[in-house]
C-alpha positions in Angstrom: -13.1 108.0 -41.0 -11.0 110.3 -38.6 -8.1 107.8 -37.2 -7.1 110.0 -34.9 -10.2 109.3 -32.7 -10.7 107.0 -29.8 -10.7 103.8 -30.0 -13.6 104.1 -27.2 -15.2 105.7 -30.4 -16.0 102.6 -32.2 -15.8 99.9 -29.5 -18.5 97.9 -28.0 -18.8 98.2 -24.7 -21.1 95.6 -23.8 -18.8 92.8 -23.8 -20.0 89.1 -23.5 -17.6 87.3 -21.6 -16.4 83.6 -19.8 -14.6 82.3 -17.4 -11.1 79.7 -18.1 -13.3 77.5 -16.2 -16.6 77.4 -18.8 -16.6 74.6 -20.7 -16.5 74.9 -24.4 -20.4 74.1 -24.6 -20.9 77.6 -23.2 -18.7 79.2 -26.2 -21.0 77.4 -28.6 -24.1 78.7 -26.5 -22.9 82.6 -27.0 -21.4 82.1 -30.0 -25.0 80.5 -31.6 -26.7 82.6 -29.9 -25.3 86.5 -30.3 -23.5 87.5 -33.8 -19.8 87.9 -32.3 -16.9 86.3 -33.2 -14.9 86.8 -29.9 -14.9 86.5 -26.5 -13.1 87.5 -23.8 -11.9 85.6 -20.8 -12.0 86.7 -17.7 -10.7 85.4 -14.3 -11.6 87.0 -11.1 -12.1 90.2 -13.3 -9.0 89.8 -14.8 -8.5 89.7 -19.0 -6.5 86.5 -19.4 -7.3 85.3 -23.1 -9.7 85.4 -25.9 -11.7 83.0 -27.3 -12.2 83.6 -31.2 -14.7 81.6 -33.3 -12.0 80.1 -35.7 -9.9 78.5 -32.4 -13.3 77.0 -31.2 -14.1 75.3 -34.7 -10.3 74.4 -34.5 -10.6 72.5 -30.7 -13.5 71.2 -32.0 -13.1 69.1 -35.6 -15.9 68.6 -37.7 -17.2 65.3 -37.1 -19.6 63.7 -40.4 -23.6 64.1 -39.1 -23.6 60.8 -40.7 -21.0 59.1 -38.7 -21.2 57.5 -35.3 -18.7 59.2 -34.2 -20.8 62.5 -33.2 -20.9 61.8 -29.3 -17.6 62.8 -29.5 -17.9 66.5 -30.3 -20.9 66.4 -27.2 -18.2 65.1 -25.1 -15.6 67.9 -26.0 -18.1 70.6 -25.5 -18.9 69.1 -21.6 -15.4 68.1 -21.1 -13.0 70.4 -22.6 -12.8 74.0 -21.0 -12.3 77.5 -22.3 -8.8 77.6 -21.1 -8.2 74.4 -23.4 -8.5 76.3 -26.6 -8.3 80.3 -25.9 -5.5 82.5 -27.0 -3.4 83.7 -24.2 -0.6 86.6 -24.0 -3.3 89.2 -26.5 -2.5 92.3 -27.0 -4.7 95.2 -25.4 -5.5 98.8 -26.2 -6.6 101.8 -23.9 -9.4 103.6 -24.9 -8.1 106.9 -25.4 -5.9 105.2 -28.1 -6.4 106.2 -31.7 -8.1 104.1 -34.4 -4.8 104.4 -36.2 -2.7 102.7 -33.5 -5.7 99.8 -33.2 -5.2 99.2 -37.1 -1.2 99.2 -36.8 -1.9 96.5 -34.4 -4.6 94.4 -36.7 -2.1 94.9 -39.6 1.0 93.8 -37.9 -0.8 90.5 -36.8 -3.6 87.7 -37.2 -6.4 88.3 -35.0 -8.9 90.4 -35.5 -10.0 91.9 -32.0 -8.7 93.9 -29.1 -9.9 93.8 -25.8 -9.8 97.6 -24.8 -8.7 97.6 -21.0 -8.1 101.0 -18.7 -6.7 100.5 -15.6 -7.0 96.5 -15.3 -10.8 96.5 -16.2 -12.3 95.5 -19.8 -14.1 98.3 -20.9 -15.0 97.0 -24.2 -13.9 95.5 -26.8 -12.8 96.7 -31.3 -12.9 94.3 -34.1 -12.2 94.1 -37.8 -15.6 94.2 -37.9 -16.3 97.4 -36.3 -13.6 99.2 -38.3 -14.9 98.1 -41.6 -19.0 98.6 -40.7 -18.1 102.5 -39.9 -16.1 102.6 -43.0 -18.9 101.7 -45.0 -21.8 103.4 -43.0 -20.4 106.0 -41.7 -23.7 107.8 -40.9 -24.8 104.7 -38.7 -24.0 103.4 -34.9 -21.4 100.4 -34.9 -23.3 97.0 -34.6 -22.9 96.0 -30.7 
């Protein structure tokens, strides 16, 4: 892999994203339904967090099937919004920066995507995930 290419490279560019406003039941919805791990969070077209899966499973505790207690968890998920349990103050990338610069950033820290903004507007976005697909298969497309 050439890390002195774009990140715009490797990104996906069809981004999935929600509002500070959606409740949490609309994270579960995208995340059940699409195989991503994060999502960013937009406000009037503006990135102002990220929503990983690990921070959604941590807002929302594991209750036992077996318990009585499950209404709970249907409560948090209609209650509870995204702005409750997002990550603010991430880190961005352009995408003319290079893939080396994206994986100083991963290495230096604990999250596993970048939103890739130019000019204020989410233009896609690079995981973990991304870096280590096109690592392995380097003849294939990243997965979207």
């Amino acid at each position: 892999m050439n890390l002195n290419k774009t990140v715009s490279s490797l990104m996906t560019s069809e981004v999935i994203t929600l509002s500070p406003n959606d409740k949490l039941q609309a994270a579960k919805d995208v995340f059940e339904s699409h195989s991503i791990h994060h999502i960013p969070v937009m406000d009037n077209d503006q990135l102002v967090g990220m929503l990983s899966k690990t921070d959604f499973l941590y807002f929302m505790p594991q209750i036992d099937p077996e318990s009585n207690e499950k209404y709970r968890t249907s409560i948090r998920l209609k209650n509870y919004t995204i702005e409750e349990a997002m990550m603010k103050g991430i880190i961005a990338v352009r995408p003319d920066a290079t893939l080396k610069a994206a994986l100083e950033i991963f290495s230096e820290n604990l999250f596993h995507a970048l939103p890739v903004v130019e000019n204020g507007v989410l233009k896609g976005i690079l995981t973990t995930h991304d870096i280590l697909f096109r690592l392995l298969h380097p003849q294939k497309n990243a997965i979207a």
